[in-house]
C-alpha positions in Angstrom: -7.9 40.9 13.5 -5.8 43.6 12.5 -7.4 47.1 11.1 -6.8 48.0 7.5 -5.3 51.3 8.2 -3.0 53.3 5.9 -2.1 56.2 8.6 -2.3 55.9 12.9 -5.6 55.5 14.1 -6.1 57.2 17.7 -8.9 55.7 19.8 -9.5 57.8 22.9 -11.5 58.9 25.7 -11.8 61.8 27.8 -13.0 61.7 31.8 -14.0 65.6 31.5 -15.9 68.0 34.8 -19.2 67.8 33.3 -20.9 67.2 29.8 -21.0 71.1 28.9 -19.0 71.1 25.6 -18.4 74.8 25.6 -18.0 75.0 29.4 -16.2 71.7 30.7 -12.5 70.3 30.9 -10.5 67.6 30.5 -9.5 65.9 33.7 -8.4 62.5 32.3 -7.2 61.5 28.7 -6.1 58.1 27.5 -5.1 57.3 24.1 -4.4 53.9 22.2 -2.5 55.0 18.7 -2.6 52.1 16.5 -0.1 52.1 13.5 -0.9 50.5 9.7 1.6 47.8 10.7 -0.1 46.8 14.1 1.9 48.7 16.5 0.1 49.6 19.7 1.4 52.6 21.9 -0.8 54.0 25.1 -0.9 57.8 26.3 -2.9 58.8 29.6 -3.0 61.7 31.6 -4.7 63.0 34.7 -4.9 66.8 34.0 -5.8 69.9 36.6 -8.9 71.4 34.9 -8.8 74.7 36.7 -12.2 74.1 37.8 -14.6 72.4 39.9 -15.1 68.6 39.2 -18.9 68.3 40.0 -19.8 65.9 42.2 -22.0 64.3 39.4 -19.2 63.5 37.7 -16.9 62.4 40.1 -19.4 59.9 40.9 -19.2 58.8 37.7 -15.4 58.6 37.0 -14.2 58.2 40.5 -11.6 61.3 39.9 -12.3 64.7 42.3 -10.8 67.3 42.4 -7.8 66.5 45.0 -6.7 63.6 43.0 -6.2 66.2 39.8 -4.7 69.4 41.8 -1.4 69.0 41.6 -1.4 67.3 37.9 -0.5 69.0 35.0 -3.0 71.7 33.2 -4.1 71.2 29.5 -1.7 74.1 28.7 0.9 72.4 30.4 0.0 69.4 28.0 -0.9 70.5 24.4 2.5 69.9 23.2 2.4 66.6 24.5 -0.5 64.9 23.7 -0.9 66.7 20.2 2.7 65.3 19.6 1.7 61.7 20.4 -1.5 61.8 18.0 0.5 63.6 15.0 -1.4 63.1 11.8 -3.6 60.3 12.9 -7.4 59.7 12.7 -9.5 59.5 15.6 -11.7 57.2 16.8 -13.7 56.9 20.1 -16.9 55.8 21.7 -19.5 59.0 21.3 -16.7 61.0 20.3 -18.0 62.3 17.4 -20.7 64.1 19.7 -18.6 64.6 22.8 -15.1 63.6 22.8 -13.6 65.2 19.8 -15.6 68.5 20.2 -14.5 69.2 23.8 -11.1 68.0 23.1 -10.6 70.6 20.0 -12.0 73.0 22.6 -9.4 72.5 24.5 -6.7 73.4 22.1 -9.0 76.3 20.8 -8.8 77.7 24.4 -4.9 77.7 24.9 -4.7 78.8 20.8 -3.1 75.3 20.0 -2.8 74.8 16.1 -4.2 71.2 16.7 -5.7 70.2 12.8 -8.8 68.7 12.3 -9.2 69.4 8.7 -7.7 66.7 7.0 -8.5 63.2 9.9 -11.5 60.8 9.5 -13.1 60.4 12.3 -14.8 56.8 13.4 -17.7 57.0 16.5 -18.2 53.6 17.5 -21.0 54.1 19.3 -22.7 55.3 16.2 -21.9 52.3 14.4 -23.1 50.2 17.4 -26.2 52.1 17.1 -27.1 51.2 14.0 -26.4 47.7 14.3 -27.4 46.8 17.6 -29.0 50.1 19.6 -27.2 49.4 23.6 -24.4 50.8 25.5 -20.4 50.6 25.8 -20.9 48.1 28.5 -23.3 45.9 26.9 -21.1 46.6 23.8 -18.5 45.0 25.4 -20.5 42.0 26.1 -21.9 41.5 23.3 -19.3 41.6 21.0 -16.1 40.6 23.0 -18.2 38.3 25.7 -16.5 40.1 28.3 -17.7 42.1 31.2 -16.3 45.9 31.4 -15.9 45.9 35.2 -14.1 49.2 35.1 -16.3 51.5 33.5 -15.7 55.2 33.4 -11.9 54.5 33.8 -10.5 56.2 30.7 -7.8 53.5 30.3 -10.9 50.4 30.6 -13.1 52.6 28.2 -10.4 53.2 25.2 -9.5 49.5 24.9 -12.7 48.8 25.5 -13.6 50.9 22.6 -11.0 49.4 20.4 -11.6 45.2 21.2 -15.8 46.3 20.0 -14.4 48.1 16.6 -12.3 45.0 15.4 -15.3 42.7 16.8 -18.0 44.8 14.4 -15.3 44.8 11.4 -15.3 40.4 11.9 -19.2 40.4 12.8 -21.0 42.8 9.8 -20.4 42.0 6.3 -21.3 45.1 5.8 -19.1 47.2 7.6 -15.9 47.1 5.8 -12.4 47.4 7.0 -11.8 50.6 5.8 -11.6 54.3 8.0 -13.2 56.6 5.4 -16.2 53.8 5.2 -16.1 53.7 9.0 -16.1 57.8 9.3 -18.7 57.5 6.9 -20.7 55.0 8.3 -20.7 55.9 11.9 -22.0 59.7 11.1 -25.5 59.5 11.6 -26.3 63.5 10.3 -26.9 62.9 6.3 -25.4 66.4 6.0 -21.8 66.3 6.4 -21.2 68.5 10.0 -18.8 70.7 9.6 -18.2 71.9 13.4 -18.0 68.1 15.5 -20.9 69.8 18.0 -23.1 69.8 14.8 -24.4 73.3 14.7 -22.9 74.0 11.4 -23.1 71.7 8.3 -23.0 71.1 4.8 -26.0 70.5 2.4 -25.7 68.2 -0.8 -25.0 71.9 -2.9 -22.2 71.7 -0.6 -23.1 75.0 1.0 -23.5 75.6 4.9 -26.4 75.5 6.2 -27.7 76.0 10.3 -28.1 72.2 11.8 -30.4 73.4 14.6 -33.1 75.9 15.9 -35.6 77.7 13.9 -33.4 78.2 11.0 -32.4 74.5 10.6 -31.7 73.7 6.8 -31.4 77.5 6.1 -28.0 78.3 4.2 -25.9 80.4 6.6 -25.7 83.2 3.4 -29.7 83.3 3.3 -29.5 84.2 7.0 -27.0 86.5 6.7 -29.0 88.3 4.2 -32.2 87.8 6.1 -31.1 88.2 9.8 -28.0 89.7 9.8 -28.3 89.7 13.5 -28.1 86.0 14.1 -24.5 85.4 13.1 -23.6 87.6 16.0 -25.8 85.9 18.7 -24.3 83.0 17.9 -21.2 84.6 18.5 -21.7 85.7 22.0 -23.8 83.0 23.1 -22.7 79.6 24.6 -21.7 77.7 21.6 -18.1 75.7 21.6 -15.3 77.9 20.5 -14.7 75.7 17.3 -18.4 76.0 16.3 -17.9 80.0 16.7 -15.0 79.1 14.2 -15.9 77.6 11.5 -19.2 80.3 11.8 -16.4 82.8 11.3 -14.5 81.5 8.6 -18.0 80.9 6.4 -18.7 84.0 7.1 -15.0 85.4 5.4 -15.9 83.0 2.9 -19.2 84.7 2.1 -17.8 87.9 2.4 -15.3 87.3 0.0 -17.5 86.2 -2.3 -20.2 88.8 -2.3 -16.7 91.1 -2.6 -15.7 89.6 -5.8 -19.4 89.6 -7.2 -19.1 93.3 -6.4 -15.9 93.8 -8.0 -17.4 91.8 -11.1 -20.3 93.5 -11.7 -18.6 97.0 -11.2 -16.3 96.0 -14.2 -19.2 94.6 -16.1 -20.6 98.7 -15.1 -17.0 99.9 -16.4 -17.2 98.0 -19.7 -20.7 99.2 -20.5 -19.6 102.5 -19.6 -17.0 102.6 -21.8 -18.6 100.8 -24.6 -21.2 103.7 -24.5 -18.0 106.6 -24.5 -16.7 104.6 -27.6 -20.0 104.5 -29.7 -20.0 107.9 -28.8 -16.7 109.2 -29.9 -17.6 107.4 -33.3 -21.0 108.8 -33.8 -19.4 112.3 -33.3 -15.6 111.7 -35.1 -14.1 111.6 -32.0 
């Protein structure tokens, strides 16, 4: 079947050093851009992380750290690999909870303008989830009948990932053919997250609110009123660089607000002020 897309969809996987967020790199990326007309074009990349490939997850991927040392760095590809993507959505397989928050880290860390404001964003696995509760693998089998025999291989993974989302569009009435109903559907937060690692999200007053720890549901301006302190732990603690963010820019934003309800109420002060002089200077004649 063919997805009813009005802009390039970009189903991807990352092979990464580890499953730290904040910490870990990217040491292979494959991409599958899929245009509104059907038009398929593949991306992939080994990359040098500048770091230690655990033996974890080499174990799991099958890529150590001689096959990445003399491979390009992230750096090296930012240009690159945000040129293929462009303007298009992204969709992946956990993504929403790993792939797409490590992989903004990544342009975060070599200060590339990469945009993530204005995509959708489709997790298949979350949609999976919620329909049938396994794994890519059994995914696989289940909806496509095939066996994934080369799992872990970002290349296998990302068409992988793409053969299960047309298969869910054909099997579920309910899941319509549509990316803002699949961004919607596959987010399983009823807040809307506003950072991809979901520390930081939006409550239905549309304000941002803490997604985690002991101030979970609390606005982000209560807290800042109430412990001033914890916007700067958060700050210096181990939190991914787009979560530190968006913390920042709320925080500008609340700034700038409690700044203009300062400059309001010192003209309200002003006009009181100089209502009073006026009475005055008629009670008096002058």
């Amino acid at each position: 079947m063919k997805l009813n897309i009005q802009k390039p969809l970009a189903i991807f996987d990352l092979e990464t050093t580890g499953l730290d967020i904040s910490a870990d790199r990217i040491v292979e990326i494959a991409i599958l851009k899929v245009s509104p007309d059907g038009k398929e074009e593949k991306y992939e990349k080994r990359i040098n992380p500048e770091m230690n490939i655990s033996g974890e997850s080499t174990s799991i991927h099958g890529i150590s750290n001689a096959d990445v040392k003399d491979c390009p760095t992230f750096s090296e590809l930012a240009d690159e690999i945000a040129t293929f993507i462009g303007e298009a959505d992204l969709a992946g397989f956990n993504s929403n909870k790993f792939d797409i928050p490590l992989l903004a880290e990544e342009f975060l860390r070599v200060k590339h303008p990469f945009k993530t404001g204005e995509r959708k964003f489709i997790d298949v696995q979350n949609i999976f989830h919620k329909m049938e509760q396994r794994t890519l693998v059994a995914a696989y089998k289940f909806y496509c009948d095939k066996d994934l025999t080369n799992a872990h291989s970002a290349d296998a993974d990302v068409i992988a990932t793409y053969e299960v989302l047309k298969a869910q569009i054909e099997r579920y009435e309910e899941v319509e053919n549509d990316v803002s109903f699949l961004a919607e559907f596959s987010t399983q937060n009823k807040n809307k997250i506003l950072d991809f690692a979901g520390r930081i999200a939006q409550n239905e007053n549309g304000e941002a609110i803490y997604n985690f720890g002991k101030h979970k549901g609390k606005t982000i301006a209560e807290i800042a009123e109430s412990e001033p302190g914890y916007y700067g732990w958060m700050l210096n603690g181990n939190f991914p660089r787009y979560t530190k963010a968006v913390l920042k820019q709320e925080m500008e934003s609340i700034k700038a607000k409690r700044q203009e309800q300062k400059k309001i109420q010192a003209e309200k002060e002003a006009e009181k002020m100089e209502n009073k002089i006026e009475a005055l200077k008629s009670k008096f004649g002058k």
